[in-house]
SEFI-301089 format. One record per residue (C-alpha): x, y, z; residue in three letters. Coordinates in Angstrom, 3 decimals, decimal comma, always signed. Example, Ala and Ser with C-alpha at 12.3 -4.5 7.8 and 13.67 -1.06 7.14 Angstrom:
2
(r (+12,300 -4,500 +7,800) 'ala') (r (+13,670 -1,060 +7,140) 'ser') 
END
This chain:
77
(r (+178,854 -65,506 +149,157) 'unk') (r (+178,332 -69,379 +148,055) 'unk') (r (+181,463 -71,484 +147,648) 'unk') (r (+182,439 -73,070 +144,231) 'unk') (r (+181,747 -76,975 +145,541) 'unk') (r (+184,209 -79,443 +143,063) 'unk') (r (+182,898 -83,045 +142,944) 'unk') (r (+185,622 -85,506 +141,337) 'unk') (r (+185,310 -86,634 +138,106) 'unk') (r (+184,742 -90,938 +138,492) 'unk') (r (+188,499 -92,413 +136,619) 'unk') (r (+189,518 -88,798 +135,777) 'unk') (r (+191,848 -87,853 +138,543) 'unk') (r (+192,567 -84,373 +137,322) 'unk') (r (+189,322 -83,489 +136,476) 'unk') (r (+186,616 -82,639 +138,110) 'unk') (r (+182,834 -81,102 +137,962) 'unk') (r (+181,546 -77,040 +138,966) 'unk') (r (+178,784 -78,025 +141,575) 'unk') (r (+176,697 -74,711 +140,222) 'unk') (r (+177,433 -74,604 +136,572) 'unk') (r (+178,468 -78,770 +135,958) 'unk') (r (+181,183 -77,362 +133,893) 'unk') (r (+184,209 -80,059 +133,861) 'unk') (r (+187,495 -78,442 +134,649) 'unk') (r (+190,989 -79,687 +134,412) 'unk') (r (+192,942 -79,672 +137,982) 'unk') (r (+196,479 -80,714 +136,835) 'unk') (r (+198,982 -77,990 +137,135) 'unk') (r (+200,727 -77,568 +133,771) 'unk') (r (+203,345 -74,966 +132,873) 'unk') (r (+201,781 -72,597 +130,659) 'unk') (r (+203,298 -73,074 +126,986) 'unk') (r (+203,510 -76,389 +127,595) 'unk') (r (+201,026 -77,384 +124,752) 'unk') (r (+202,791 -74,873 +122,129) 'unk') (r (+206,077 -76,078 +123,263) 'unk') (r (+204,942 -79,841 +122,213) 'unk') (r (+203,502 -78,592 +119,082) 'unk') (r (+206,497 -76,920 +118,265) 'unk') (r (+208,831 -79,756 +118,762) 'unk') (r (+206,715 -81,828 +117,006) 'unk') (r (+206,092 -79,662 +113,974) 'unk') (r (+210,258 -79,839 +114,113) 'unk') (r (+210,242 -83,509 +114,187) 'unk') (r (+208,062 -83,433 +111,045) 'unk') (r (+209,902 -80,609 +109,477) 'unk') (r (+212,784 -83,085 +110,091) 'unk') (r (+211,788 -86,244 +108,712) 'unk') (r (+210,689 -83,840 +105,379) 'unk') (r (+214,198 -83,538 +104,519) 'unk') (r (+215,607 -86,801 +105,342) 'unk') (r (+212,929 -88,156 +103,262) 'unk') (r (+214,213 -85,607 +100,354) 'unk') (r (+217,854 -86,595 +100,855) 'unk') (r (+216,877 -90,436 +100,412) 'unk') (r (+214,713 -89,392 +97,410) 'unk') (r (+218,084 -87,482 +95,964) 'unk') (r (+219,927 -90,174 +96,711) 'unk') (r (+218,166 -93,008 +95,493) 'unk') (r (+217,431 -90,876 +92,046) 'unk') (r (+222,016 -90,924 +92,035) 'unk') (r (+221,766 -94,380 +92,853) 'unk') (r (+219,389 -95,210 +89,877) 'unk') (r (+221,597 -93,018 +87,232) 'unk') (r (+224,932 -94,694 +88,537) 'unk') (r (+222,895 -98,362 +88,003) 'unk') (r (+221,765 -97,543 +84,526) 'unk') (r (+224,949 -95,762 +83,503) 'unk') (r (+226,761 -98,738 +84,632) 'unk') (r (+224,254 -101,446 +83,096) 'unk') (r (+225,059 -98,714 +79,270) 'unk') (r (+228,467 -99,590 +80,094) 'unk') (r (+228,286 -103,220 +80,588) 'unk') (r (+226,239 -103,569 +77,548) 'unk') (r (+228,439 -101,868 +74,976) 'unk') (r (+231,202 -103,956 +75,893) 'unk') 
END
């Protein structure tokens, strides 16, 4: 039975290369879930920053009718 050499990947400390098949493989120990766990905080973050950009649109839409109400009002003094 031959065993699987590694060789190190040059400026890639957790890689490194499959002697018999040159496939590149990824050494660092990761929790698993960790990718899905970023994706979902980040598709919260974005889900996030959604609405506070539709609150500011609200609120600067108020902001403009209060303006122009007040500028009617000015005028027809």
């Amino acid at each position: 039975m031959t065993s699987k050499k590694y060789i190190p990947v040059d400026g890639h400390p957790d890689l490194v290369r499959d002697s018999s098949s040159g496939a590149i493989l990824n050494t660092k120990a990761t929790p698993p879930g960790t990718a899905a766990k970023a994706r979902r905080a980040k598709d919260r973050k974005v889900d996030d920053l959604k609405s506070d950009v539709d609150v500011l649109k609200s609120d600067m839409s108020e902001i403009k009718t209060l303006l122009k109400t007040l500028l009617e009002t000015k005028n027809d003094r």
